[in-house]
Structure formats: C-alpha cells, structure tokens
C-alpha positions in Angstrom: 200.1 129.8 -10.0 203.0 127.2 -11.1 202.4 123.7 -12.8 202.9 120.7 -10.7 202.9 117.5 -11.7 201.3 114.8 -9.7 201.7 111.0 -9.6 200.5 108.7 -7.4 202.4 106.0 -6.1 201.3 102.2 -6.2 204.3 101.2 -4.2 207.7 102.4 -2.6 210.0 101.1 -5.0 207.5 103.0 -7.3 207.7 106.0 -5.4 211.7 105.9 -5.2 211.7 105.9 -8.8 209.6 108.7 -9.4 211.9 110.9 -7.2 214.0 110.7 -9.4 211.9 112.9 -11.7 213.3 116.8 -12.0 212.9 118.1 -8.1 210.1 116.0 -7.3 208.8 115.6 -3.4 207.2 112.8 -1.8 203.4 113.6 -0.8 202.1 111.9 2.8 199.6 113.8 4.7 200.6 117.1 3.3 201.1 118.5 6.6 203.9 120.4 5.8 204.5 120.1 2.0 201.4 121.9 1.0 201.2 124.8 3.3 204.7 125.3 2.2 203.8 125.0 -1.5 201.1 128.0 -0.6 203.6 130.3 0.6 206.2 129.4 -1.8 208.9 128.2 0.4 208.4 125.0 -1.5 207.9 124.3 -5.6 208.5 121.4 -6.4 208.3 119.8 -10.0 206.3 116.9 -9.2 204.2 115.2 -6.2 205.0 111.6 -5.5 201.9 110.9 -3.4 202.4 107.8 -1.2 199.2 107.7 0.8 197.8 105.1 -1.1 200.6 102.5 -0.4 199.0 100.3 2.0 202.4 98.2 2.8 203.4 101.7 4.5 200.5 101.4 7.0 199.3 99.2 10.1 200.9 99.0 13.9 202.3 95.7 14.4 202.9 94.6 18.4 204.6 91.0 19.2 205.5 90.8 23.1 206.6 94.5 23.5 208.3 94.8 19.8 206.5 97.4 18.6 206.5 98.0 14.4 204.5 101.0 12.9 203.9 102.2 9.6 205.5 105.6 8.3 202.2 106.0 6.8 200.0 105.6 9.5 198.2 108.4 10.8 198.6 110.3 14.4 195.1 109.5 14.8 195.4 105.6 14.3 198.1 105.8 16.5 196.0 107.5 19.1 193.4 105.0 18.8 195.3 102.0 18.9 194.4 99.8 21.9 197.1 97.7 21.2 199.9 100.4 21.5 198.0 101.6 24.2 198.5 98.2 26.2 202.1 98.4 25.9 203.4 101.5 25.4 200.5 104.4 26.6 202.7 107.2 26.0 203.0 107.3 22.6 199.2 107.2 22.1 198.8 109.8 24.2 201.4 111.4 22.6 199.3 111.5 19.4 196.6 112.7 20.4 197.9 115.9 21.4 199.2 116.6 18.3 197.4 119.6 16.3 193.6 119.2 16.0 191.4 116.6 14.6 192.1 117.4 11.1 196.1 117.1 11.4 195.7 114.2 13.4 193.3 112.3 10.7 195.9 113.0 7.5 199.2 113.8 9.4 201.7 110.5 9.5 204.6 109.6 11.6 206.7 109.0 8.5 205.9 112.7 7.4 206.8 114.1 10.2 210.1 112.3 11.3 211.2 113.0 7.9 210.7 116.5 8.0 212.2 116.7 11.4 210.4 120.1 12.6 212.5 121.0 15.7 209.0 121.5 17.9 207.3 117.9 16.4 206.6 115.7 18.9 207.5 112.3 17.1 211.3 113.3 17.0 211.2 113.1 20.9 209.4 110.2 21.2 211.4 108.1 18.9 215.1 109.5 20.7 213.7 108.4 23.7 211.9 104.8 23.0 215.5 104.7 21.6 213.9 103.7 17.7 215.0 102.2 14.6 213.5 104.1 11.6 213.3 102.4 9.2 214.0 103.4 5.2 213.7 101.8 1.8 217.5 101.3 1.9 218.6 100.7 5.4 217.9 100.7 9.4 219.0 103.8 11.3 219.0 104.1 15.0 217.0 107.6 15.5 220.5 109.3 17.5 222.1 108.8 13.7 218.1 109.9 11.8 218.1 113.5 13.2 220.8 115.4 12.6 219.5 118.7 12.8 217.2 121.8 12.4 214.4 120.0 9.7 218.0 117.9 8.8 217.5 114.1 9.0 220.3 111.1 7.6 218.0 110.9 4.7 219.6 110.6 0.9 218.4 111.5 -2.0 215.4 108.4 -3.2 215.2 107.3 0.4 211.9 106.8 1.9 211.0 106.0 5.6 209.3 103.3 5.8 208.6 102.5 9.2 209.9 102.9 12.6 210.2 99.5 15.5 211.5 99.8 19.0 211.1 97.8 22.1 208.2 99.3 24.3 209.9 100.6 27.9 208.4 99.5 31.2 207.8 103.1 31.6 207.1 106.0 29.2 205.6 109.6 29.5 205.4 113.0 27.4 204.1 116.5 28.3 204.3 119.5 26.2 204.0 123.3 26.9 202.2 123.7 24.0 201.3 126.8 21.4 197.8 127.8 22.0 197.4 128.2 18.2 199.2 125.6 16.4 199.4 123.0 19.5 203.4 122.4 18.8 205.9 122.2 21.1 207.4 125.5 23.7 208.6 122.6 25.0 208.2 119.1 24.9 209.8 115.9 27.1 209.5 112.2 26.6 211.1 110.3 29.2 211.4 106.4 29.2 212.9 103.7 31.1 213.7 100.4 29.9 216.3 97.6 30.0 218.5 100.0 29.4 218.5 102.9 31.3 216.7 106.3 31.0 216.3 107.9 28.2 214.9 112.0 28.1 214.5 114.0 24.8 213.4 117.1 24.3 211.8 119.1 21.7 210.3 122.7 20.4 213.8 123.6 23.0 216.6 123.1 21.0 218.6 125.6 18.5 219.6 122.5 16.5 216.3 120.7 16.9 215.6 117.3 19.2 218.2 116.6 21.7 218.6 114.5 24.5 218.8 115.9 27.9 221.5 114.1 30.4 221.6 116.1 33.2 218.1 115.3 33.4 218.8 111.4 32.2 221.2 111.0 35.4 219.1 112.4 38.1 216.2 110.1 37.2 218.7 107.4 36.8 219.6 107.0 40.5 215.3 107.4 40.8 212.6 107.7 38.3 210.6 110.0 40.5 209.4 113.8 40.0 211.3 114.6 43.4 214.9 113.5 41.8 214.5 116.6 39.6 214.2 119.1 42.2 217.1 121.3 42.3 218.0 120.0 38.8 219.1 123.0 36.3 219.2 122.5 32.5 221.6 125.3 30.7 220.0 127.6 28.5 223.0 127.5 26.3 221.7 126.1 22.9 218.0 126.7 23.3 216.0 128.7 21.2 214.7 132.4 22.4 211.6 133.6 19.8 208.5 135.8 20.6 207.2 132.4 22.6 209.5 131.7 25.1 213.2 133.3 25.5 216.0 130.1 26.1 216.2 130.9 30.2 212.1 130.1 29.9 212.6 127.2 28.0 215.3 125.5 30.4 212.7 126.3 32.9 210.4 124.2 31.5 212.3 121.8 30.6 212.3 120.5 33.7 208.8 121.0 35.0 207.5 119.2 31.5 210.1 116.3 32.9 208.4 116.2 36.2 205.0 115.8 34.4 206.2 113.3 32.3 207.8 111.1 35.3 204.5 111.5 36.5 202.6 110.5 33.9 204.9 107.5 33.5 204.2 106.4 36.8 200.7 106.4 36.4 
C-alpha cells in the first residue's frame, strides 16, 4: 500500500490550487480514479476531492437552455423531470448507465473529463452540440474531446459545467456490455435549429466521433427508413474480444435506427 494524501475541496478555485500540489488528481465520484488506484494504473500524490462543492451541482432549465452541473450525478440527471420535459434523451440516457451504485456517485463532469471512448456522456454532449464548461474558459465539445481518454483539458483546469440548447428531437440507444453496461456501441442522434447531429461511441479507435454519412441521410428525413441501405466504413473502429470493427459498423446503424425511433416517440 502507498501513502496518499487527501484534501477536500471547499471550492473550485480551492481545488485548482491544490492541483498544483506534487501529481495530485481531482476526486468526483471515483468512478474511474479509484478502481484505477487499486490496480495501480493510477498513484497519485494527493486527492483533491470535489464532491462537496455544491456550486458544481444542480440542473438549471430557462426555455430550452439547458445548464448542468459537472458535479451532478447520472442519477439526478435521470430523475430530473425538468430535463425530462425538454430534452428526454438525455435522462434516459442516464439511466442506462452502469447500475444503481455508479449512477448514485458517478458525475457528468467525471466522466467527460476522463473521456472513456465507450462513455455515454461524450456522445450525448457531440451531438446536443454542448458547451463544457471549465474554470478557465468555454469549449465547444468538437474542440473538448480530442481523443482516446484525451480531452482539451490543461493542467489546473476543472470542468465545471456543461449548457446546450435542448433539440426538438433527441434519442440514444446502446448495444451494451452485459457486465459493465458500457457502450459496444452507442448513438445519440439530435435535431435542432441546426441540422442533425449523430455521434457515436464504445465504436471508435480514437474515441467519440461523429457519424456523417449517417448525419446526411437523416438530413433529407429524420426517419429509421432513411437509413436503410446506409453503410458506415469499418475503417477506424475498434475490433476487441466484444465486437470485431465490421460488427461494430453494423451496429452502428441499427443503434441509429433505434435512436430515430426513440426520438420520434
């Protein structure tokens, strides 16, 4: 067993500062940090913990501007009748993620930060077309993720949030690991005031991307029947003992048909 240090954070300015401390992390929900602090692919010097910070929590909706918390939980954003009135998918979304005890300490900020290429909020905030939000700036989410567990992120930055303008339509549908409930594949599909927006994860070799050739078939109609015929290349997805990168292309576009489906209610 190695020494750790732990602090807990009373706010993010706090927090920023004591990053600065040898190679400390910041300490959410845990989802990720402390399973990989068991298996030693992590060790850090000290453990900012930010759950406590209450200005990092709370879903704001005005009209269909839609503000949420990096520190609130999948589970509050399940729950949230007021999401739910304006933009269902996202709820629903949440609620498929892991099992009831990821849900109830797992937070949005936690996991666009770590970027896991089968995590569900990457997809969903590429394709509401999102503004996360940081301690030092605003980043549109096509300029957050940049990668495989790679994000825009410098060193003492924190997310802070994430706003975007709920779509008139929105859906997500997964192919989902029996055992951990991420991602084979994942598709969130939207369409707002401008355009069609599809991204996909638990696909891609480089992480969340977004799909055009399926983006321009539902352009000309936002229907299941426009993807018919419709063929995503297997070029840059990910083969692994779940699904080779011919099987995930596959799905790809049967997860898109669901989730046209889904958006049409």
């Amino acid at each position: 067993m190695y020494s750790v240090n732990y602090h807990r954070a009373a706010s993010v300015s706090e927090a920023a500062k004591l990053l600065k401390i040898g190679d400390a992390k910041l300490l959410s929900g845990g989802m990720t940090l402390i399973p990989a602090m068991k298996t030693r692919l992590a060790a850090p010097s000290d453990l900012v913990d930010i759950s406590r910070i209450e200005a990092l929590k709370g879903i704001t909706v005005s009209g269909r501007t839609v503000t949420i918390g990096a520190g609130t939980t999948h589970y509050e954003v399940a729950t949230s009748e007021k999401l739910r009135k304006v933009c269902p998918a996202l709820p629903n979304m949440a609620s498929l993620i892991g099992d009831p005890a990821v849900r109830h300490k797992g937070t949005l900020g936690g996991s666009i930060a770590n970027n896991d290429p089968a995590a569900d909020y990457p997809a969903a905030m590429l394709a509401l077309g999102a503004t996360i939000i940081t301690n030092k700036r605003q980043l549109p989410a096509e300029k957050f993720f940049k990668g495989l567990f790679e994000t825009a992120l410098k060193d003492g930055e924190i997310v802070t949030g994430v706003t975007f303008t709920a779509p008139a339509k929105a859906g997500y549908e997964k192919f989902r690991n029996p055992a951990s409930r991420y991602a084979i594949v994942g598709v969130f599909v939207s369409k707002g005031k401008d355009g069609v927006r599809v991204a996909v994860t638990g696909a891609g070799d480089d992480g969340v991307f977004r799909s055009k050739v399926i983006e321009a078939a539902l352009a000309k109609s936002f229907e299941p029947a426009a993807l018919e015929g419709v063929k995503v290349p297997a070029d840059g997805l990910m083969s692994d003992i779940h699904a080779s990168a011919e099987y995930r292309a596959h799905l790809i576009v049967v997860m898109a048909k669901r989730a046209v489906a889904a958006a049409n209610g």
